[in-house]
C-alpha positions as CSV (number, residue, x, y, z in Angstrom):
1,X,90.8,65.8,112.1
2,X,94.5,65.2,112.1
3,X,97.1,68.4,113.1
4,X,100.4,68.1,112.8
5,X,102.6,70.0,115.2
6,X,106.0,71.2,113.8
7,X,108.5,71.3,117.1
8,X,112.3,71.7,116.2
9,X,115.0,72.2,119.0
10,X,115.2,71.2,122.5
11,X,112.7,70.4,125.5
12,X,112.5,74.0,125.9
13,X,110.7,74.2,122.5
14,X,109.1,70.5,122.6
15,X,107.8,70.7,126.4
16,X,104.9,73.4,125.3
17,X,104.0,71.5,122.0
18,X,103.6,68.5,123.4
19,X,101.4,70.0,126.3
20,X,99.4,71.5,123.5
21,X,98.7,68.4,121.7
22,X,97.6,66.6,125.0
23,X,94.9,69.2,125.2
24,X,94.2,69.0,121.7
25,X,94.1,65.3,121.7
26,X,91.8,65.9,124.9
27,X,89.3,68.1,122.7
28,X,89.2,65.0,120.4
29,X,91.8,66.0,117.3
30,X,94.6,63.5,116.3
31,X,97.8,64.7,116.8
32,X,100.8,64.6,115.0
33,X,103.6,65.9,116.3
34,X,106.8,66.6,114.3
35,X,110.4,66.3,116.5
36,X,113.8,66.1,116.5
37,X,114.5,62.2,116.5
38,X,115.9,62.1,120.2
39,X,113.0,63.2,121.3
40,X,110.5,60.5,120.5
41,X,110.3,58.5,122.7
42,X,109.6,61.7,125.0
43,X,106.7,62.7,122.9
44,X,105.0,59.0,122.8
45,X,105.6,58.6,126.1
46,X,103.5,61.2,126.6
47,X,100.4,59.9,124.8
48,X,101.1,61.4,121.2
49,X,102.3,60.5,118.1
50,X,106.3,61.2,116.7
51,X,107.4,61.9,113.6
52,X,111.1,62.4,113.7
53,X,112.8,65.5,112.2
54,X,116.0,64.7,111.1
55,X,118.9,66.8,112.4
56,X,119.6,67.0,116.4
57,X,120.0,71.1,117.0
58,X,120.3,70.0,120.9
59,X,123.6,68.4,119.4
60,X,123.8,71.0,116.8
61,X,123.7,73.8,119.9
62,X,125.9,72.0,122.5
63,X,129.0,72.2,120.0
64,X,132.2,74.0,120.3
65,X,130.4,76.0,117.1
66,X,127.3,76.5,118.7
67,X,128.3,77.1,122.2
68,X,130.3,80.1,120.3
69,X,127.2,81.4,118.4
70,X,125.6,81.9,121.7
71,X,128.3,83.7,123.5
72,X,128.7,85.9,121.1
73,X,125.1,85.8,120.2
74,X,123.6,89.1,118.0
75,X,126.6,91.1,117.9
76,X,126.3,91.5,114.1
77,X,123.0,90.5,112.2
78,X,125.4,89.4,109.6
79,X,127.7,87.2,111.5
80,X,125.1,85.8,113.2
81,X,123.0,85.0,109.5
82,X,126.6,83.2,108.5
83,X,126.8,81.5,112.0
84,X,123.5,80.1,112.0
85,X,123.6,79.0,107.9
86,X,126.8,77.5,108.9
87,X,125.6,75.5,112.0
88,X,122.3,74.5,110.5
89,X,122.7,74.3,107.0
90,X,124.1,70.9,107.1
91,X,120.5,69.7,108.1
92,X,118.3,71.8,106.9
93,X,117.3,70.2,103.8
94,X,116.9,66.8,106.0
95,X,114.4,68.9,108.2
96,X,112.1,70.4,105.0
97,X,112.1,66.8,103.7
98,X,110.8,65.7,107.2
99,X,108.6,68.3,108.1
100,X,106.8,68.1,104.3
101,X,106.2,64.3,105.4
102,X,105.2,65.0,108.9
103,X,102.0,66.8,107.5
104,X,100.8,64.0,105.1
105,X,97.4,63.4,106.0
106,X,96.9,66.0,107.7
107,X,94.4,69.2,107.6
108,X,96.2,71.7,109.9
109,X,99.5,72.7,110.9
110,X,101.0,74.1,114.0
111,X,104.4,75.4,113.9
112,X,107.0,77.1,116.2
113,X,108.3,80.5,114.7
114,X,111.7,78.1,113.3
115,X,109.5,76.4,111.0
116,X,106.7,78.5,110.0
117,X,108.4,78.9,106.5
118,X,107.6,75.6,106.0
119,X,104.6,75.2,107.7
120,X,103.4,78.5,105.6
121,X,104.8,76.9,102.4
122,X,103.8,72.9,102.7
123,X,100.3,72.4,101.0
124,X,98.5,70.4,98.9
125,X,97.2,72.0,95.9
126,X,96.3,71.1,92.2
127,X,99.3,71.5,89.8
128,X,99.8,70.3,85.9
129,X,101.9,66.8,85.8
130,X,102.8,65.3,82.5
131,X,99.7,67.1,80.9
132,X,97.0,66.5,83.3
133,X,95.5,68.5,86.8
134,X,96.4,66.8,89.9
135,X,96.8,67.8,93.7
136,X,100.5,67.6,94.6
137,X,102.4,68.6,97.7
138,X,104.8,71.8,96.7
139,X,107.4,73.3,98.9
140,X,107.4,77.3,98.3
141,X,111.0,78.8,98.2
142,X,111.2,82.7,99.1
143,X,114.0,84.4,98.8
144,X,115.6,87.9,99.5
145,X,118.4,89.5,99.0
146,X,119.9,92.6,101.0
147,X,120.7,95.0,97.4
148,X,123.4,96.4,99.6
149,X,125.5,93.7,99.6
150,X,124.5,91.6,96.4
151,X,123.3,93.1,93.6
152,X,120.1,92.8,91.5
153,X,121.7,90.6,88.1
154,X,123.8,87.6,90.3
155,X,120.8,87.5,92.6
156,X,118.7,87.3,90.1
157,X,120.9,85.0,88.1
158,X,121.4,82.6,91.5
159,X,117.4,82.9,91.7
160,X,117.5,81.0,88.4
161,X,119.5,78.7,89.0
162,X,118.3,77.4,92.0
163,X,114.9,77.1,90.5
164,X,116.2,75.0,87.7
165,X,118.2,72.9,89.8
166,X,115.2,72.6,92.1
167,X,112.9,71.1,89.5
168,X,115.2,68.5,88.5
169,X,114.5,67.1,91.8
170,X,117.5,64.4,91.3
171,X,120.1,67.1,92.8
172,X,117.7,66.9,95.8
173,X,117.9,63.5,96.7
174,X,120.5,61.4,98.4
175,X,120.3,59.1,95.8
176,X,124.0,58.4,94.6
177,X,125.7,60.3,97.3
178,X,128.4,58.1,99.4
């Protein structure tokens, strides 16, 4: 049985993944386990096997942006939302994409509380493609929106939209981008 372990972030978050999938591995499960790139060769070197996540939140963290969100930390739930959209948006579409092929093959997933949106969300399950039934992956999208600050029509209406640009799929890809 293959797991795949989902462990965004930095050797803080990596060390105890890794240290669960040696004792997984030891109770006789295949491990997978899902990492930011620069971390690799840490996780092999430790008897397991990488898939890179794209996106190095180490980096991400030890900038002049990042170093800022954590002085400043929770002051404002809000500012903090914006901080962390703005530090981690750039990549977080490279991580989904990552993290949905980290689990191919597999028949569990372990995630740290970062990911469990996806790890929640990435499944394998029968869906209708040009007329016939067949099991695709899908990549669930929730969404919520505080009705004190935006209200119900433009939410709604952004809800829309980002469904229909979602299942074009080509506004997804990096296909055509410099």
């Amino acid at each position: 049985m293959l797991l795949t372990i989902f462990a965004p972030g930095s050797r803080g978050d990596i060390q105890p993944c890794v240290s669960l999938g040696q004792g997984l591995q030891r109770a006789g499960f295949a491990v997978r386990l899902a990492a930011p790139t620069n971390f690799a060769a840490f996780v092999r070197e430790r008897g397991l096997s990488a898939h890179p996540l794209g996106g190095d939140v180490q980096r991400i963290m030890a900038s002049d942006a990042g170093r800022r969100f954590i002085e400043r930390g929770g002051a404002s739930p809000i500012a903090s939302i914006r901080a962390m959209r703005a530090l981690l948006g750039p990549v977080a579409l490279r991580m989904a994409e990552d993290a949905l092929a980290a689990c191919h093959g597999a028949e569990a997933l372990i995630s740290l509380a970062v990911l469990a949106p996806f790890a929640r969300s990435i499944a394998e399950r029968p869906g209708v493609v040009d007329g016939r039934i067949e099991v695709r992956e899908y990549l669930s999208v929730t969404m919520s929106f505080d009705h004190d600050i935006v209200d119900g029509a433009p939410a709604a209406r952004f809800a829309q939209r980002w469904k229909e640009l979602s299942e074009r799929g080509d506004v997804l890809s990096d296909a055509g981008r410099p």
